[in-house]
N, C-alpha and C positions, 0 to 999 in steps of 0.2 A: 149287059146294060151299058149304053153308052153313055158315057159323062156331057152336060152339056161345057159347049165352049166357053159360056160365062159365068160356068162356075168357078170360085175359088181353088186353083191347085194347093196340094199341102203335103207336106210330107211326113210320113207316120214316124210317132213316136213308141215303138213297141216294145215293151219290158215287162220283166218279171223283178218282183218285188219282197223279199221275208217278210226282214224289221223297217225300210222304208227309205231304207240308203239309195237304193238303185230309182225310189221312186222321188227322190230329192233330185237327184239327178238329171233324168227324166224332162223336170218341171224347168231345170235351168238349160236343158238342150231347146226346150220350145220354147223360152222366153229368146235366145238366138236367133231361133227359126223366125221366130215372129218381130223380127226385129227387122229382117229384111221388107221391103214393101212387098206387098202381091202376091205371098205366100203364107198360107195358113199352116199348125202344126196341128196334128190330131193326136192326142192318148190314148193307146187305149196298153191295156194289160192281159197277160190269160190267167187261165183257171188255174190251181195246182191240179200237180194227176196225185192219185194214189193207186197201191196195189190191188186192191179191189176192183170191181168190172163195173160197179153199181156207181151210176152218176147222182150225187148225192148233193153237190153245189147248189146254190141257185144260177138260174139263167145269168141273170143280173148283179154284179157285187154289190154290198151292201154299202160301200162308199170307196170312194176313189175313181180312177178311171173303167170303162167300161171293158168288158171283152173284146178283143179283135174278131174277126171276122173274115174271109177269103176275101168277102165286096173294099175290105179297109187296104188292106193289103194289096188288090190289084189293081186301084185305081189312085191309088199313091205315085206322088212328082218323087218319091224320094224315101229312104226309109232308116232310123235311127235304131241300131239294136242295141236293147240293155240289159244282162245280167248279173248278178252276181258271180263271186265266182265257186265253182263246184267240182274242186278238186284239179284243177285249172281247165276246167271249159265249162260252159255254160249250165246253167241248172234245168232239170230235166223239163220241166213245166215249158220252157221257150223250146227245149229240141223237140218237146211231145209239137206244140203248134209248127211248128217250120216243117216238122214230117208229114203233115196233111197238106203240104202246099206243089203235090204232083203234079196238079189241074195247072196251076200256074207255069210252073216247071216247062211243064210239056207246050202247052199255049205261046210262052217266051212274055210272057206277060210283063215281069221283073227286065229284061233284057234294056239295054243302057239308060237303067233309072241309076242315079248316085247312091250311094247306102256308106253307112259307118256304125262304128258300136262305142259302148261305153260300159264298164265294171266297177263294181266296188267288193272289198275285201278286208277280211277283218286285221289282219295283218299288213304289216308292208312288204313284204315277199310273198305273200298269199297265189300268187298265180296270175297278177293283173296280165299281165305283156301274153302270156299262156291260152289266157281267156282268149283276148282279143283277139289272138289268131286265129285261133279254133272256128272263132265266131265270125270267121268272113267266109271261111270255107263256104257253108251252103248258099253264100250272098253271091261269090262266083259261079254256083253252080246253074246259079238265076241267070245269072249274063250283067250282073249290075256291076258298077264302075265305084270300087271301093274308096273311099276319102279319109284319109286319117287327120291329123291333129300337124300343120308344118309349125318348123322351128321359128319360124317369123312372131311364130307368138312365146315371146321370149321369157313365160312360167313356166316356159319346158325346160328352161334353164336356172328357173332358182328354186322351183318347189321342194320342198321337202315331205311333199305328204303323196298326194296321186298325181297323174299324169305323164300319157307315152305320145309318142307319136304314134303310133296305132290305133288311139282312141282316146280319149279322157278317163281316168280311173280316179277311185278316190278309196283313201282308207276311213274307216267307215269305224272301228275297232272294235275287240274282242263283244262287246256288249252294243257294239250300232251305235253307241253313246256319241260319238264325232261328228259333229256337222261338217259340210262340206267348208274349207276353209277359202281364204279370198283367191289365191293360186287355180283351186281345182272347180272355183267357180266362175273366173274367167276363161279358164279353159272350155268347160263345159259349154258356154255360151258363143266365143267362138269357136268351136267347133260346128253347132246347132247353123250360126249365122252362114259357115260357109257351106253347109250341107245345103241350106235356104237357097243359096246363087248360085250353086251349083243344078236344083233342080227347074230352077228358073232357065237358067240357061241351055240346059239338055230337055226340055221341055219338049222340043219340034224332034227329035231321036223318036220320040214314042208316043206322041198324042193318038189318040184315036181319031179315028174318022166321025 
């Protein structure tokens, strides 16, 4: 399906979510995004998996962001990944989705759109830097143009709670109890803003016809 030219470009906010940290998160990368002119952010979230074979979910969550989708995913300016973290890489529910995405893979669908990620963890050594790496891997394997967090935004230099150049993190702690504080919510937001001008910008790399 081809996108029309005057629709709004935007760039996905894709994440997985427990206790709601990663989905705080999330909310202040699109408030970034959407800070830029002429670019929209879109949420959406996936399903958990379980060991079972029996899809048992509803289609639909019952609140929050909606399911992602391949159509969300390939016709995105740009794309924000978010998980927590899960022994220091991503939790299984974000690699179950990105492993259905061959179609695109093979297509070059992803191929020089912008992408970055974002983690939170219950600790402060938990694995944030670990995550983040792990989780661009399959973003190169797309062809996309990975954007981290520069020093120019100068909470990389006095936070005491999340945030790498790799991505925006946040400790989240033992109980999720921790809001994001003022440090990992600026960060969070520039971050989102330059993923925004960045997809603005690389926009003619990949438009469709």
């Amino acid at each position: 399906m081809t996108r029309s030219a005057s629709e709004t470009p935007y760039v996905l906010v894709l994440f997985y979510s427990r206790h709601g940290a990663t989905q705080e998160m999330a909310q202040q990368l699109a408030a970034g995004i959407e800070s830029v002119a002429g670019i929209a952010a879109r949420l959406r979230t996936v399903p958990p998996v379980s060991p079972t074979t029996e899809a048992v979910d509803p289609e639909i969550p019952a609140e929050g962001a909606v399911y992602a989708t391949l159509d969300d995913l390939r016709h995105c300016h740009g794309l924000a990944l978010g998980s927590p973290t899960r022994f220091g890489n991503m939790a299984s529910p974000l690699k179950y989705f990105l492993d259905t995405t061959s179609e695109l893979w093979m297509n070059g669908a992803l191929t020089d759109k912008p992408a970055t990620a974002f983690t939170s963890t219950a600790s402060l050594h938990g694995g944030q830097e670990a995550t983040l790496l792990t989780m661009l891997v399959p973003l190169l394997h797309h062809g996309m143009v990975y954007a981290g967090v520069p020093y120019r935004e100068t909470q990389l230099l006095t936070t005491r709670s999340g945030g790498t150049p790799y991505g925006t993190s946040h400790l989240a702690g033992a109980k999720a109890e921790r809001e994001l504080d003022v440090d990992e919510t600026a960060l969070a937001r520039a971050q989102g803003a330059r993923l925004g001008c960045l997809a603005l910008a690389m926009r003619s790399l990949h438009e469709e016809a």
